[in-house]
C-alpha positions in Angstrom: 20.6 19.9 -4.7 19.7 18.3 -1.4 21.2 15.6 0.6 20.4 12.1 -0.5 20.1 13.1 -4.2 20.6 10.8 -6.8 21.9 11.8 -10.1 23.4 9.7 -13.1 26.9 8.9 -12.8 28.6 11.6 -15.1 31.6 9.6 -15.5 30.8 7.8 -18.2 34.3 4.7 -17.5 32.2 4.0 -14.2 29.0 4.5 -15.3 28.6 0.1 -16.3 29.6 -0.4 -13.0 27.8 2.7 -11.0 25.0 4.1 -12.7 24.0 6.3 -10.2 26.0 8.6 -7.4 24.3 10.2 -4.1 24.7 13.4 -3.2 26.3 12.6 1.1 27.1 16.0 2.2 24.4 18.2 3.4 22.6 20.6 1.0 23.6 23.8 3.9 27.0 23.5 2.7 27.0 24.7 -1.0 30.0 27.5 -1.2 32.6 24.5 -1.6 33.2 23.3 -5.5 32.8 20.2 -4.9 30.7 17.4 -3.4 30.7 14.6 -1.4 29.1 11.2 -3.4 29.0 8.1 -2.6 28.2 4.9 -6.2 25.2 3.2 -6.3 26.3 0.2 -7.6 25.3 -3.0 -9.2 25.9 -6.2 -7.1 27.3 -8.5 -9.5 30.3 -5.8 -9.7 30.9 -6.3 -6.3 32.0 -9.5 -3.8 31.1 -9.1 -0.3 29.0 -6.2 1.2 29.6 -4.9 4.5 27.4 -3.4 7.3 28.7 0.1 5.6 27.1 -0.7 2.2 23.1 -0.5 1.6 21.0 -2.4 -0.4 19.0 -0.1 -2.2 16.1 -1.0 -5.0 16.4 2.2 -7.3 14.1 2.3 -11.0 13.4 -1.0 -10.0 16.9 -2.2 -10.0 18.7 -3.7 -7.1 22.0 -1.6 -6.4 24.1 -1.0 -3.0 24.8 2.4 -1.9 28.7 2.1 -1.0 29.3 4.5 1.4 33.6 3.0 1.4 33.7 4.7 -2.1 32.7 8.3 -1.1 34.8 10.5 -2.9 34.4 14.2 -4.2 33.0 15.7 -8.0 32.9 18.9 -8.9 29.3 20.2 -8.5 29.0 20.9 -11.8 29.2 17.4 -12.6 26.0 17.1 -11.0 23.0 18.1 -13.1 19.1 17.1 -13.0 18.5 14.8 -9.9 16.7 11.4 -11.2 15.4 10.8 -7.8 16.0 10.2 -4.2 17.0 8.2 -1.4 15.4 9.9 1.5 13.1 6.7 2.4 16.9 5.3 3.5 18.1 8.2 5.6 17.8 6.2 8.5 20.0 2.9 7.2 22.5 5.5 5.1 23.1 7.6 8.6 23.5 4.6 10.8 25.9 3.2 8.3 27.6 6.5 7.8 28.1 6.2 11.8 29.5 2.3 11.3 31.9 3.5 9.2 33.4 6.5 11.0 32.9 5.2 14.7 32.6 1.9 14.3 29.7 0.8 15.3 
């Protein structure tokens, strides 16, 4: 597992809603049970978007990475990886610094 994965949502009363979650916390620290994710989710689920949200075409689907709704899963929760979100490191990490500096 490596930062920026994206694996379906194993939670399957979110799953409508946020199909996907992203792996946030860096693949060096893996002796921790869990794992830091944040929902991909679709846009019609949610009202306004903030600077701390990222639009994000995935399978050719339009979703927003909502970094306000990082939470923690048990890494065994997360399985095979469906793809990646690399090609957004830059937008993820500047939002990531929005949201915990503000700005």
């Amino acid at each position: 597992m490596r930062q920026f994965d994206v694996f379906a949502n194993p939670s399957p009363r979110s799953r409508v809603a946020a199909p996907y979650i992203v792996l946030m916390q860096s693949h060096f620290v893996e002796e921790m049970p869990t794992a830091l994710i944040a929902p991909l989710i679709r846009e019609p689920r949610s009202g306004d978007f903030t600077r701390v949200s990222i639009p994000i075409r995935f399978n050719d689907e339009p979703l927003h990475l909502s970094l306000p709704e990082m939470a923690p899963v048990l890494r065994s929760e997360l399985r095979r990886t469906v793809g990646d979100l690399k090609r957004f490191e830059d937008d993820i990490r500047r939002a990531l610094d929005r949201l915990f500096t503000g700005f």
